[in-house]
C-alpha positions as CSV (number, residue, x, y, z in Angstrom):
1,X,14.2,-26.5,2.2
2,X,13.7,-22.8,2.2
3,X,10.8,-20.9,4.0
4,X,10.0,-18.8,0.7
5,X,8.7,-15.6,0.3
6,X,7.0,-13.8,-2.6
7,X,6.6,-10.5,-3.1
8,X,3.4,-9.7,-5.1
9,X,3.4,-6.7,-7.4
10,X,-0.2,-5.6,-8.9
11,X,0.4,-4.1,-12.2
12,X,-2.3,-2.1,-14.5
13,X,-1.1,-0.1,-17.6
14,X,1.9,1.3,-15.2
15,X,4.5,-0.7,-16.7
16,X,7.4,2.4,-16.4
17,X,6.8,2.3,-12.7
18,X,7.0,-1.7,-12.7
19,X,9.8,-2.1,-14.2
20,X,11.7,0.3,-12.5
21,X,9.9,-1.0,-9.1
22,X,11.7,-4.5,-10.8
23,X,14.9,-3.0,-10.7
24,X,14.9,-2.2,-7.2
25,X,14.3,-6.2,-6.5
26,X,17.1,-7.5,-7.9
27,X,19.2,-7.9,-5.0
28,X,16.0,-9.0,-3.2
29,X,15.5,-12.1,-5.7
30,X,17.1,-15.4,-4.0
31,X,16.3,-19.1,-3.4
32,X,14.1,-17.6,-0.8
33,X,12.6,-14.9,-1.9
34,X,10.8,-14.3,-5.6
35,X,8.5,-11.9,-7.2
36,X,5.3,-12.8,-8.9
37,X,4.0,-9.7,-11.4
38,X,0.1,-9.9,-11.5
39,X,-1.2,-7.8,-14.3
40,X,-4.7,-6.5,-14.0
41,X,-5.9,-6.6,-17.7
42,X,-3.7,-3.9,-18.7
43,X,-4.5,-2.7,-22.1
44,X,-0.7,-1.0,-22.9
45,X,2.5,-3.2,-23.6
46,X,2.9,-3.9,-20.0
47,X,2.9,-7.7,-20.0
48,X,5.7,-7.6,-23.0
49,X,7.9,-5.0,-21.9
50,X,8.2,-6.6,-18.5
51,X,8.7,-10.0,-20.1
52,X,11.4,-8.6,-22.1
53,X,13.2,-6.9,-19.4
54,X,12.8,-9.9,-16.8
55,X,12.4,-13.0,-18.3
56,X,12.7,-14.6,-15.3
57,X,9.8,-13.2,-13.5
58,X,6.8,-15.1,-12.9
59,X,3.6,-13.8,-14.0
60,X,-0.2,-14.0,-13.4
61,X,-2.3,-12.5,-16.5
62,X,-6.0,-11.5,-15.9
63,X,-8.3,-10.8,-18.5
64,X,-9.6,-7.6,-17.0
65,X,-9.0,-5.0,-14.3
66,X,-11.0,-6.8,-11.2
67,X,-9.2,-4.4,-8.7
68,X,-7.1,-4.2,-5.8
69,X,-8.4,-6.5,-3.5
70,X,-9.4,-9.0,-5.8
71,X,-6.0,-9.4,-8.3
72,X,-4.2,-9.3,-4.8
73,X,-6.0,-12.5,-3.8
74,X,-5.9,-13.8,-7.6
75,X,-1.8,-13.4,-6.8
76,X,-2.0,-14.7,-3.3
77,X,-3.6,-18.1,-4.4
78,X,-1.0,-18.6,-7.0
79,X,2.1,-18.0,-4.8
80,X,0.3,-20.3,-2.6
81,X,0.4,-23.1,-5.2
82,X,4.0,-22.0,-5.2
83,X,4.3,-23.1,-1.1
84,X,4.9,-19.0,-0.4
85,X,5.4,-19.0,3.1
86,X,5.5,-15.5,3.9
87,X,4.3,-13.2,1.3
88,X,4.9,-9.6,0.7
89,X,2.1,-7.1,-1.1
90,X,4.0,-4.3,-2.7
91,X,2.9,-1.3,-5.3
92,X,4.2,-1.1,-8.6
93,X,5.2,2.3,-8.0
94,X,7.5,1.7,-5.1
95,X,11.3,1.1,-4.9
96,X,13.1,-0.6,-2.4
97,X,16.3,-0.6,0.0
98,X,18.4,-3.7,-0.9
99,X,17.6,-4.5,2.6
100,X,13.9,-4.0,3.0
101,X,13.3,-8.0,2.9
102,X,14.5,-9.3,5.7
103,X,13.6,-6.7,8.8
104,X,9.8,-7.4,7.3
105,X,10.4,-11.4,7.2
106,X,12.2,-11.4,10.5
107,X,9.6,-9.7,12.5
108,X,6.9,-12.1,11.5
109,X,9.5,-15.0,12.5
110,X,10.3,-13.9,15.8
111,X,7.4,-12.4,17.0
112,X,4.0,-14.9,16.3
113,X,1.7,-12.1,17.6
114,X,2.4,-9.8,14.9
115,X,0.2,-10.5,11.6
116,X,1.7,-7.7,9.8
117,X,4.8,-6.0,9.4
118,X,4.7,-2.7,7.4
119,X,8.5,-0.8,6.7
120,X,9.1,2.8,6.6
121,X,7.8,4.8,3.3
122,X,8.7,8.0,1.9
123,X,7.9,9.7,-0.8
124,X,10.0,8.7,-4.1
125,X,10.6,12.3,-4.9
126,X,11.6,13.6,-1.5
127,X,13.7,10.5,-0.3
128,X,14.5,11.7,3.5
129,X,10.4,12.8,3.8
130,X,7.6,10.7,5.4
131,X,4.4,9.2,4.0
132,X,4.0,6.3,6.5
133,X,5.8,5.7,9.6
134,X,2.4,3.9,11.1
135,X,-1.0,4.4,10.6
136,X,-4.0,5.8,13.3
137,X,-7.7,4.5,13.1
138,X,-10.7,5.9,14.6
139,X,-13.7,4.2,13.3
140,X,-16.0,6.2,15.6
141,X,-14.3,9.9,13.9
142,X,-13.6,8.4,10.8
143,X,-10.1,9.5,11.1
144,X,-7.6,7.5,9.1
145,X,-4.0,8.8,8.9
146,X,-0.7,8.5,8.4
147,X,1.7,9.1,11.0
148,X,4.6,11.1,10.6
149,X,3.1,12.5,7.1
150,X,5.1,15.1,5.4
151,X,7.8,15.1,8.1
152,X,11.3,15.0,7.4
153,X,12.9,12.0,8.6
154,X,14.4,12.1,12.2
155,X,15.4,9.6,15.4
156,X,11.2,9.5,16.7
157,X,10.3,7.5,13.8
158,X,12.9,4.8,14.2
159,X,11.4,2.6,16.6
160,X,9.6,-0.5,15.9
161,X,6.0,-0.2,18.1
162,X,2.5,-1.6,17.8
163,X,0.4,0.8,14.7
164,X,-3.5,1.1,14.0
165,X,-3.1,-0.4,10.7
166,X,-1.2,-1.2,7.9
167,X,-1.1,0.3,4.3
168,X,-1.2,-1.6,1.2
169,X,1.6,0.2,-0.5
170,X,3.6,-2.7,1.1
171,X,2.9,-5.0,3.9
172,X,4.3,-8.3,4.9
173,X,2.6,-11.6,6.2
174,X,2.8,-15.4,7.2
175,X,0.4,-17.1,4.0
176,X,-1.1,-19.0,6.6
177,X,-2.8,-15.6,8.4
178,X,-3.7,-14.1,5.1
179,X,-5.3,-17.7,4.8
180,X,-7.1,-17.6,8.2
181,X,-8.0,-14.0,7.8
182,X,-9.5,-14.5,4.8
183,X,-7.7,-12.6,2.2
184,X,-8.9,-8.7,1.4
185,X,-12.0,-7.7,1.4
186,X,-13.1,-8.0,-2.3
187,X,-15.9,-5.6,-1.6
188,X,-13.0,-2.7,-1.8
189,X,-11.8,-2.3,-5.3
190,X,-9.0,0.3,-3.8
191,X,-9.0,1.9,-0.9
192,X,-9.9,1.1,2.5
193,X,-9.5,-2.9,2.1
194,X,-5.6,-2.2,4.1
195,X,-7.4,-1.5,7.0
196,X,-10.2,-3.5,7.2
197,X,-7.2,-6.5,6.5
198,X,-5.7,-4.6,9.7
199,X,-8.7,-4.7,11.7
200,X,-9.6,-8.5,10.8
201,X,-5.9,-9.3,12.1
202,X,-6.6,-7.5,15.4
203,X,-9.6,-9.5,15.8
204,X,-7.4,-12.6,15.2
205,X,-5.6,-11.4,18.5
206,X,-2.7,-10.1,16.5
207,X,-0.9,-7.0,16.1
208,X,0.3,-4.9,13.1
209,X,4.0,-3.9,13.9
210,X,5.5,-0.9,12.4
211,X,9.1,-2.1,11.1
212,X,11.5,1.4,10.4
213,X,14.4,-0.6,9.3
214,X,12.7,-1.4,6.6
215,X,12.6,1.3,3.7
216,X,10.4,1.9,0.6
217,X,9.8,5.0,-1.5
218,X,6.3,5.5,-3.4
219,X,5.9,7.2,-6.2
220,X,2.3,8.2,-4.7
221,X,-1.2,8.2,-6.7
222,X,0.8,6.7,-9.8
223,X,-2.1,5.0,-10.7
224,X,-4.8,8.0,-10.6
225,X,-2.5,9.8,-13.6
226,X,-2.4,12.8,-10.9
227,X,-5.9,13.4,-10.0
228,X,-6.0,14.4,-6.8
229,X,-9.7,14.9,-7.0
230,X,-10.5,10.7,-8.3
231,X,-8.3,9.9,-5.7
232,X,-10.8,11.8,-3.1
233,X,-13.6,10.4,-4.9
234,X,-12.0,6.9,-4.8
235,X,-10.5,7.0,-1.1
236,X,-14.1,8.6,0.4
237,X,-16.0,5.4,-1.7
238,X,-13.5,2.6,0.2
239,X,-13.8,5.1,3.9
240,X,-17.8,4.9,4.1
241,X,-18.2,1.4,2.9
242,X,-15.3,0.6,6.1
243,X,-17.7,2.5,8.2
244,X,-20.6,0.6,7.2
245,X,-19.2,-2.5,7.2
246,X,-18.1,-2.1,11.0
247,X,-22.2,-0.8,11.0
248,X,-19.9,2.5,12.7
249,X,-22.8,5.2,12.1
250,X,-21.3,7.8,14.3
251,X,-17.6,7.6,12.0
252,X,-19.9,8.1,9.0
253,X,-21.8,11.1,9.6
254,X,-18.4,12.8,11.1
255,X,-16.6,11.7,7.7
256,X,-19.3,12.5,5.1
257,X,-19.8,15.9,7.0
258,X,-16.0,16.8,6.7
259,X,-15.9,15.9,3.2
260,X,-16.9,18.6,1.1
261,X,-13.8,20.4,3.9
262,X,-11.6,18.1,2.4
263,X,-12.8,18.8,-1.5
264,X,-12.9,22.7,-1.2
265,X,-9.5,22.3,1.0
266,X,-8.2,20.5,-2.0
267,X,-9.1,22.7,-4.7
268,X,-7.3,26.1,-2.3
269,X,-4.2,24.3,-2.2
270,X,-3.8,23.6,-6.1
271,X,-5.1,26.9,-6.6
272,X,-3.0,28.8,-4.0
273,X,0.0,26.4,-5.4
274,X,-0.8,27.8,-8.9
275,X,-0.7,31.5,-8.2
276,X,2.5,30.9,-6.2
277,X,3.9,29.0,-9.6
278,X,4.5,25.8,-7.6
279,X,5.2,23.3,-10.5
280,X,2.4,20.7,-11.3
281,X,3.6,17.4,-9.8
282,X,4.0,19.4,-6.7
283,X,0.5,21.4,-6.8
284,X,-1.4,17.7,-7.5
285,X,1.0,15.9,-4.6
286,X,0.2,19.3,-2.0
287,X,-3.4,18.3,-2.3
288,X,-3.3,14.7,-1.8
289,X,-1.2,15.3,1.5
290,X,-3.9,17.7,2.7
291,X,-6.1,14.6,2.0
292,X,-4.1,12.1,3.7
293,X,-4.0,14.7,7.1
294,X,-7.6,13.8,7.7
């Protein structure tokens, strides 16, 4: 009897990325390790295109888009009918090393006090440069970063260690401490629920372990079409109701004083990117990194 894991990816009207996020799991797919697709009432071809290209995938359809947090724990509770015993939460606009699986799974079995093991990601388009090796929280700053963002890839960032907190893009857990923890925090549509499901863990007495052997590249803000500015809007929503939710008033005032810094920060680097004829992919992903550095 295998110990199975399933890998959940979300899917909404993204099905390029998906299916190519797909691809990269084929080697992954074994006795002991499947993939369940939950689409999020996308309104394009999605659910046939993906059923086309892998038949055998299992799917979850909802009717509508109910959001991150929510079609997460829609796909949770179905993989649990399916006796997952680890599961994995992965974006559809990720691809993976052949070998991402196991370091994740492997953590989880030979170290109980970690809840969550989170791989290495880079960014799909620059393949040897950072977007998460590890993740820092202050609640009482409201500073929530990446570590290692926008660095090239080198020896520091190949050590497994103890991290603030885990990002959704793709984590791994035991099903029974997603169970106990209580799932994320439906309150978050997108943004913000990763680490409130990283601080519930610590309470739990657990750790979130940062696992570099383990390699993912993200196609980042896929699902904001390249709006830098919705993403600010949607990341700022998911940040203050984290700081009220841990009633953190100090965090708050610090984060919704920086903000309009972060906005008119923002709008200098697409503008400065524009006069200096950077092309547009690059010019939207500049200002989201000058987000993700606060």
């Amino acid at each position: 009897m295998y110990d199975v894991t399933w890998i959940v990816v979300l899917n909404w009207n993204g099905v390029e990325d998906t299916l190519d996020c797909l691809g990269s799991l084929k080697e992954v797919i074994s006795p002991s390790c499947r993939i369940l697709v939950v689409d999020n009432g996308s309104t394009d071809r999605s659910i046939q295109q993906i059923r086309e290209s892998f038949g055998n995938i299992e799917m979850l359809l909802l009717p509508t888009n109910i959001g991150y947090a929510a079609a997460n724990n829609a796909g949770f509770r179905r993989v649990m009918e399916l006796h997952a015993a680890y599961v994995i939460f992965l974006n559809n606009d990720t691809i993976v090393d052949p070998g991402f699986l196991v370091p994740l799974v492997e953590t989880l079995q030979k170290k109980p006090s970690v809840g969550i093991a989170v791989p290495k990601i880079f960014y799909r388009d620059r393949p040897d440069t950072l977007w998460y090796a590890g993740g820092i929280v202050n609640l009482s700053t409201g500073l929530i970063s990446h570590v290692g963002l926008r660095k090239k890839d080198s020896p520091e960032f190949n050590h497994s260690c103890t991290t603030g907190y885990a990002t959704g893009c793709c984590l791994a857990m035991r099903s029974s401490d997603f169970e106990a923890v209580g799932g994320f925090d439906e309150t978050f549509r997108m943004y913000a629920e990763d680490v409130d499901l990283s601080l519930r863990i610590g309470n739990l007495g657990m750790s979130i372990e940062y696992v570099p052997s383990s390699r993912v590249w993200h196609k980042v803000s896929a699902s904001f079409h390249g709006n830098p500015l919705l993403k600010l809007v949607k990341k700022s929503v998911g940040i203050i109701l984290l700081l009220a939710k841990y009633r953190v008033w100090s965090g708050m005032v610090c984060y919704v004083v920086m903000l309009p810094l972060r906005l008119a920060g923002s709008f200098r680097q697409v503008k400065k990117d524009k006069d200096q004829g950077t092309p547009k992919t690059r010019r939207r992903q500049n200002a989201e990194d000058l987000q993700n550095r606060h």
